[in-house]
C-alpha distance (Angstrom), angle and dihedral (degrees) to the residues before:
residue distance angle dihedral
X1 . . .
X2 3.92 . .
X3 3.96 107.0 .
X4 3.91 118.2 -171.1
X5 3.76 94.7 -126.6
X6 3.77 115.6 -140.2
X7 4.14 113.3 178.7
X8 3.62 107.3 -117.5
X9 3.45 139.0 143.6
X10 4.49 89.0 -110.9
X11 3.70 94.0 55.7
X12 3.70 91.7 41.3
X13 3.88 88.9 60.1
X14 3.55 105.7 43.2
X15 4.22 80.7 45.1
X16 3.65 83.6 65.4
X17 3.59 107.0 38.3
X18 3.53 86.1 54.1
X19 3.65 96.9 62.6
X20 3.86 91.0 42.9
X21 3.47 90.1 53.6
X22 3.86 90.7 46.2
X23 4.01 83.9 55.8
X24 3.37 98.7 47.3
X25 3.59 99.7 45.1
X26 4.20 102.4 42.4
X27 3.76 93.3 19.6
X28 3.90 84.8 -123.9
X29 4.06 114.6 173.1
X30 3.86 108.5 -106.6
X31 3.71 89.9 -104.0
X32 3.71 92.3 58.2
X33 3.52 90.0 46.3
X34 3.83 101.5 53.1
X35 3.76 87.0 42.8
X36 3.63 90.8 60.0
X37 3.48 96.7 46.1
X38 3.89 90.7 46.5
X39 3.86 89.4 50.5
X40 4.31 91.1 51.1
X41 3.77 90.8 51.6
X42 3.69 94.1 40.7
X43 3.94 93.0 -124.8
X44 3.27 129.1 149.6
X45 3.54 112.4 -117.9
X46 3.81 95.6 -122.3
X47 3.60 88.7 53.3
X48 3.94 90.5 49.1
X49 3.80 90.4 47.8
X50 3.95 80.1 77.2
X51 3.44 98.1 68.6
X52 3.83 101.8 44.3
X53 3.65 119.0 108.5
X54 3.84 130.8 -133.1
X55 3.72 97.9 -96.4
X56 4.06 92.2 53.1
X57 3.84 87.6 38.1
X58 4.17 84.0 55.3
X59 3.71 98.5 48.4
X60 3.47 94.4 47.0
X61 3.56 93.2 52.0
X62 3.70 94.3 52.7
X63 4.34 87.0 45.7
X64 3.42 85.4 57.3
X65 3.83 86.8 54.0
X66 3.36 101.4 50.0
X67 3.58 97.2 50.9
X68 3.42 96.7 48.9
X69 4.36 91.6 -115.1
X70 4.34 86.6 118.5
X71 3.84 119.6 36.7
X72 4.07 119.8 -110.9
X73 3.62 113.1 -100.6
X74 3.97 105.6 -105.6
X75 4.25 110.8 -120.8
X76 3.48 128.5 -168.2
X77 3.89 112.9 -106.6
X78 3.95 91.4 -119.0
């Protein structure tokens, strides 16, 4: 499906409810799930990345943590 992507506020909330519902119904990883989104819309996901909200932006971070893809935040042993 080829969409003509304009950047408003309706297509950036049926974006996200798709990936939520892409979680919550194959129990993909948020990764996956934006992926697969990206790759329905044909969007790049760079261009995509503009449409995420904080919460999605925050769980992806902390994927990326987990499995080792973005590097641990160094703390201070206090």
């Amino acid at each position: 499906m080829r969409v003509n992507v304009v950047f408003d506020k309706e297509f950036q909330k049926k974006f996200i409810k798709e990936i939520e519902n892409r979680i919550k119904d194959n129990a993909d990883s948020y990764v996956d799930s934006v992926l697969d989104v990206c790759e329905s819309y044909e969007l790049e996901p760079q261009i995509a990345a503009k449409f995420l909200n904080k919460p999605i932006i925050e769980k992806l971070e902390k994927e990326g943590i987990e499995n080792n893809i973005i590097p641990r935040k160094s703390r201070l042993p206090i």
